[in-house]
C-alpha positions as CSV (number, residue, x, y, z in Angstrom):
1,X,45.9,-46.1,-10.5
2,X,45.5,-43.4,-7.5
3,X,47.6,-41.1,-9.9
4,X,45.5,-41.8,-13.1
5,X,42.7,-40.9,-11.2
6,X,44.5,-37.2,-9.7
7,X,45.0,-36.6,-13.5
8,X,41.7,-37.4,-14.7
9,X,40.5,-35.1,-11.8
10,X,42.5,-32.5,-12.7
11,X,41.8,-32.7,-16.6
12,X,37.9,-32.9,-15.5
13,X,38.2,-29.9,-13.6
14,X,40.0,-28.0,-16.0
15,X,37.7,-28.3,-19.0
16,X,34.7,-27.7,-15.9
17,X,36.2,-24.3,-15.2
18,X,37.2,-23.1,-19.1
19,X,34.2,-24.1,-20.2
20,X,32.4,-22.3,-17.3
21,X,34.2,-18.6,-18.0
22,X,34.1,-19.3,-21.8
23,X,29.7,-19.3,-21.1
24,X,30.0,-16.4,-19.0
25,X,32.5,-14.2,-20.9
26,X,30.9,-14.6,-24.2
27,X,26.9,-15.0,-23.0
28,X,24.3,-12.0,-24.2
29,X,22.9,-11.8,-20.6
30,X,19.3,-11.5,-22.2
31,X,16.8,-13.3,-20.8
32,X,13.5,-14.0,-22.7
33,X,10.1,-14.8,-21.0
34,X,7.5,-16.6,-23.2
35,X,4.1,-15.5,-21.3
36,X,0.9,-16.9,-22.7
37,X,-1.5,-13.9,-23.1
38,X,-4.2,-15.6,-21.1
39,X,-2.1,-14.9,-18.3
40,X,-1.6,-11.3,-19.0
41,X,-5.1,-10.5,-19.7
42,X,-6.3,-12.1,-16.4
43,X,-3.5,-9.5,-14.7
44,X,-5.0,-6.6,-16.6
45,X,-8.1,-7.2,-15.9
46,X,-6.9,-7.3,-12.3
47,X,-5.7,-4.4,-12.3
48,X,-8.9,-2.4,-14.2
49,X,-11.1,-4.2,-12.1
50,X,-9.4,-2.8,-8.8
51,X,-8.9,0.4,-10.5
52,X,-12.3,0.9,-10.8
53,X,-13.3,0.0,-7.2
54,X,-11.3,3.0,-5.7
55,X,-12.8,2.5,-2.4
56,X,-13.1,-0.5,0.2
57,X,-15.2,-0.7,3.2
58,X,-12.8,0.2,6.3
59,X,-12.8,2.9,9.0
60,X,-12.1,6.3,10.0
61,X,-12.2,8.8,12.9
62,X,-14.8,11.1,13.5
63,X,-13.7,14.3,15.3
64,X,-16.4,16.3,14.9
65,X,-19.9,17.1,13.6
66,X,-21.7,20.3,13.3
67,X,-25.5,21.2,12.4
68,X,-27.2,24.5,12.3
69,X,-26.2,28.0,10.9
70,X,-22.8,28.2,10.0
71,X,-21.9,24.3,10.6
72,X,-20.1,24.2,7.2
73,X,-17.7,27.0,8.0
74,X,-17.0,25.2,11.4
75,X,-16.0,22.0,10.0
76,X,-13.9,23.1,7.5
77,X,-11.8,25.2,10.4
78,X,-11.9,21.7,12.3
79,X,-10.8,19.7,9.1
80,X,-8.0,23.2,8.3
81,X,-6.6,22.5,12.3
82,X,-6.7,19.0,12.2
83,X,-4.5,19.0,8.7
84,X,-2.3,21.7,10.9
85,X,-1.5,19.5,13.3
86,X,-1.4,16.1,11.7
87,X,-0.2,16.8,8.2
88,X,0.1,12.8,7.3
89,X,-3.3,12.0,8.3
90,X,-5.6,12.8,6.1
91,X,-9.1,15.1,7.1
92,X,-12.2,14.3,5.0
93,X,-15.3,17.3,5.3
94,X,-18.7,14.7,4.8
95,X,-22.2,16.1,4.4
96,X,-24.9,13.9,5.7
97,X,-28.3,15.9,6.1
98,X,-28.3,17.7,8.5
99,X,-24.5,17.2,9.4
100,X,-21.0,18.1,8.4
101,X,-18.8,16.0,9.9
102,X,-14.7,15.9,9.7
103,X,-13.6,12.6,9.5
104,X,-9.6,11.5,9.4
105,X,-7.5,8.6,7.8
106,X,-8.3,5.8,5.9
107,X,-7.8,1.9,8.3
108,X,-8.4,-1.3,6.9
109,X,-8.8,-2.8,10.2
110,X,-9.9,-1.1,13.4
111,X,-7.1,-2.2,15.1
112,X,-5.0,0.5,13.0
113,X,-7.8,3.2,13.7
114,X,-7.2,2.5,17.6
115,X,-3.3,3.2,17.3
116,X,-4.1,6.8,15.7
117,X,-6.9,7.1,18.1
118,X,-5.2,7.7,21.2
119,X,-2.8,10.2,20.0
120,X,-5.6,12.0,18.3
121,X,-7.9,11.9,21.5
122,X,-5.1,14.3,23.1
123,X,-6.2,17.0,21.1
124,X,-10.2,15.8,20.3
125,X,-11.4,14.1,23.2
126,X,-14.6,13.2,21.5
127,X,-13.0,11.6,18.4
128,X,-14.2,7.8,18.1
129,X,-13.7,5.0,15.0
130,X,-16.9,5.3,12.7
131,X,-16.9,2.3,10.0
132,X,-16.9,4.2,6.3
133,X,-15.9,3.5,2.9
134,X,-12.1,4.3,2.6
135,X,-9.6,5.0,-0.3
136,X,-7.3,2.0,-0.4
137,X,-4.7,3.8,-2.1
């Protein structure tokens, strides 16, 4: 009986692994996905919708602001020495009457404006975290 059983075993096994490498030596290896178009309409339309938006509410930091005669040429040197000296930060030159200001990065969350804040502070003092609409790409 106990030997029966080791044949059948061994028999059971046998046919198991055959079978097992005869699928995988002679499968196409294509897999087809059947996707109802509901589906991929809603995930367009996703993706247009955020398209679209291109900007989020979020924050930046202000370095500086300038008013008066020649203002416009000041900021931009502020926004050319800032790019100098952080080139993967971002400088943005905003005009609101009667101010240019120079405003850097784009932050989600203030908590990401604070980290860039302090190393930025070193060389503007006066830089602080202004809430504005940001990219979000």
């Amino acid at each position: 009986m106990y030997f029966c059983r080791q044949l059948i075993m061994k028999k059971f096994l046998t046919i198991f692994f055959l079978s097992t490498a005869w699928c995988c030596a002679f499968s196409q290896g294509t897999v087809r996905y059947d996707i109802e178009p509901g589906i991929v309409r809603i995930q367009e339309d996703y993706v247009n919708n955020w398209r679209k938006i291109g900007e989020i509410n979020g924050y930046r930091i202000q370095i500086a602001a300038y008013s008066g005669v020649n203002s416009k040429s000041q900021a931009e040197y502020a926004k050319n020495s800032f790019n100098n000296l952080f080139p993967y930060t971002r400088a943005y030159l905003i005009y609101n009457e009667p101010y240019f200001k120079v405003r850097v990065g784009n932050y989600q969350f203030r908590l990401e404006a604070y980290k860039d804040l302090e190393s930025i502070r070193l060389t503007y003092p006066s830089a602080y975290i202004v809430p504005d609409k940001i990219s979000y790409r």
